[in-house]
N, C-alpha and C positions, 0 to 999 in steps of 0.2 A: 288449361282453361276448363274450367267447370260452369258447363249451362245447358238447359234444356230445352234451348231456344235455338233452332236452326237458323234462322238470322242473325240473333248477335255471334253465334260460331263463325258464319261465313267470312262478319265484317272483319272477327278478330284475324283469322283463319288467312283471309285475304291480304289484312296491313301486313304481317309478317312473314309470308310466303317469301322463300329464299333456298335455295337449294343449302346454307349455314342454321336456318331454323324450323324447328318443327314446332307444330303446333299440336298438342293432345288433349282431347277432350274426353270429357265424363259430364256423364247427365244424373250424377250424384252427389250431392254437397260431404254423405259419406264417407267417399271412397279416396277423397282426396288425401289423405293423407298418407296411406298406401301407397297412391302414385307419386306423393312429393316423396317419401322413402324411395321407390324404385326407381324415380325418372329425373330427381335431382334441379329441377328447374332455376331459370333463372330469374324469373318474374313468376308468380301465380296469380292467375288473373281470375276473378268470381266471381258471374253474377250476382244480384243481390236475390233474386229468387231463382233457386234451383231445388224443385221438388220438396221433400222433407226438411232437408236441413239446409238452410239458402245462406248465403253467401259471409253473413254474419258470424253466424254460427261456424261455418267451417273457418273463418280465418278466425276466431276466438280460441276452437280448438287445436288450429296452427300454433299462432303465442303462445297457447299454455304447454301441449307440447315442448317451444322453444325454452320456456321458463323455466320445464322440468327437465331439460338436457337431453334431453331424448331427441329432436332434430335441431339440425342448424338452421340458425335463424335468414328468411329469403325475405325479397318484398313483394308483399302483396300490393293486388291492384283492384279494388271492388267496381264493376260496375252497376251506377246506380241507375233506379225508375224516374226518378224527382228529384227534386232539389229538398225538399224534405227530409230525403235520407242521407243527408250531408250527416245528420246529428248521429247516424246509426256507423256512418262510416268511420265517423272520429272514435265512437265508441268503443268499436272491436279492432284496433290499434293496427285498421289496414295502415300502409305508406302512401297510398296516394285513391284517388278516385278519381272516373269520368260517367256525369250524365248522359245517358240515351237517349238518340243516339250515338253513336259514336262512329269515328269515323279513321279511316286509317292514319290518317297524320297526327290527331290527337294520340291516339292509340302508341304511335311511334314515338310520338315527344314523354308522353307518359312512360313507358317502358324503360326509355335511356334514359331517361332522370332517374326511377328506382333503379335500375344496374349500377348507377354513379353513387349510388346511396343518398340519395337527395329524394324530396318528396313532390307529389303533384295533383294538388285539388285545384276542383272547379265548380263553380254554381252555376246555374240557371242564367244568372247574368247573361244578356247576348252580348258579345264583339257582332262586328262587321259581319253580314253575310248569315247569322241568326247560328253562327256555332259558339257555345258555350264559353265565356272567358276566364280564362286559369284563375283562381283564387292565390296560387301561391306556389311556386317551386324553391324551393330550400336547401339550403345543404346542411348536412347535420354538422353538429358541433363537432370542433376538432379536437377541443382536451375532454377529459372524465369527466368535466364538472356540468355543470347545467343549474337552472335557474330555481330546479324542484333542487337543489342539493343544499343551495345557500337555506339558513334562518332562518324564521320566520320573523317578519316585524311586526312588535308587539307593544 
């Protein structure tokens, strides 16, 4: 978990408490990738603003990393300010996103969807109760091919 936010650490910090999970924070969008090399995670989870280099930026540098073979690729989890930065999140090719706040059972549903390899956005949209409603949980394709692979029609 990377954030400089003692609140959103708590919430994350709190959904996952389990004597099977730990939860590691950094208050540097930096440094992350050092501790994805040493700590291996299952989910990385980013604010969207953490200090210098905020949540964007560190998962962009995660992919390319991935791209250039140098780490195995994980899924990230951005969390955002607004619904606004839905456009930043699709951007820097997080796997899933949740609006702030966030709360532990999103947090959880989100989590096992990326470990399953599936994805999990959300907008501003309220459900019931004024908590956020999923945009979309997915599972990825199961052959090589995909939609960017076909033709273009001309």
């Amino acid at each position: 978990m990377a954030t400089d936010s003692d609140s959103t650490f708590n919430e994350v910090d709190a959904a996952f408490a389990s004597g099977s999970t730990t939860v590691s924070r950094l208050r540097a969008g930096r440094r992350v990738r050092a501790a994805v090399i040493d700590q291996d995670p299952d989910v990385v989870v980013l604010d969207l603003q953490i200090g210098s280099m905020g949540g964007m930026a560190t998962c962009m540098d995660l992919r390319l990393e991935e791209g250039a073979g140098r780490l195995d690729r994980r899924p990230i989890l951005l969390l955002l300010d607004r619904d606004a930065d839905v456009f930043i999140a699709q951007s820097s090719g997080a796997d899933g996103w949740l609006i702030k706040p966030v709360d532990a059972g999103r947090l959880r549903r989100a989590a096992t969807a990326l470990e399953a390899g599936d994805t999990f956005t959300e907008s501003s949209r309220t459900a019931v109760g004024g908590t956020p409603a999923p945009l979309a949980v997915e599972a990825e394709p199961t052959d090589e091919s995909t939609a960017e692979d076909a033709p273009a029609a001309g």
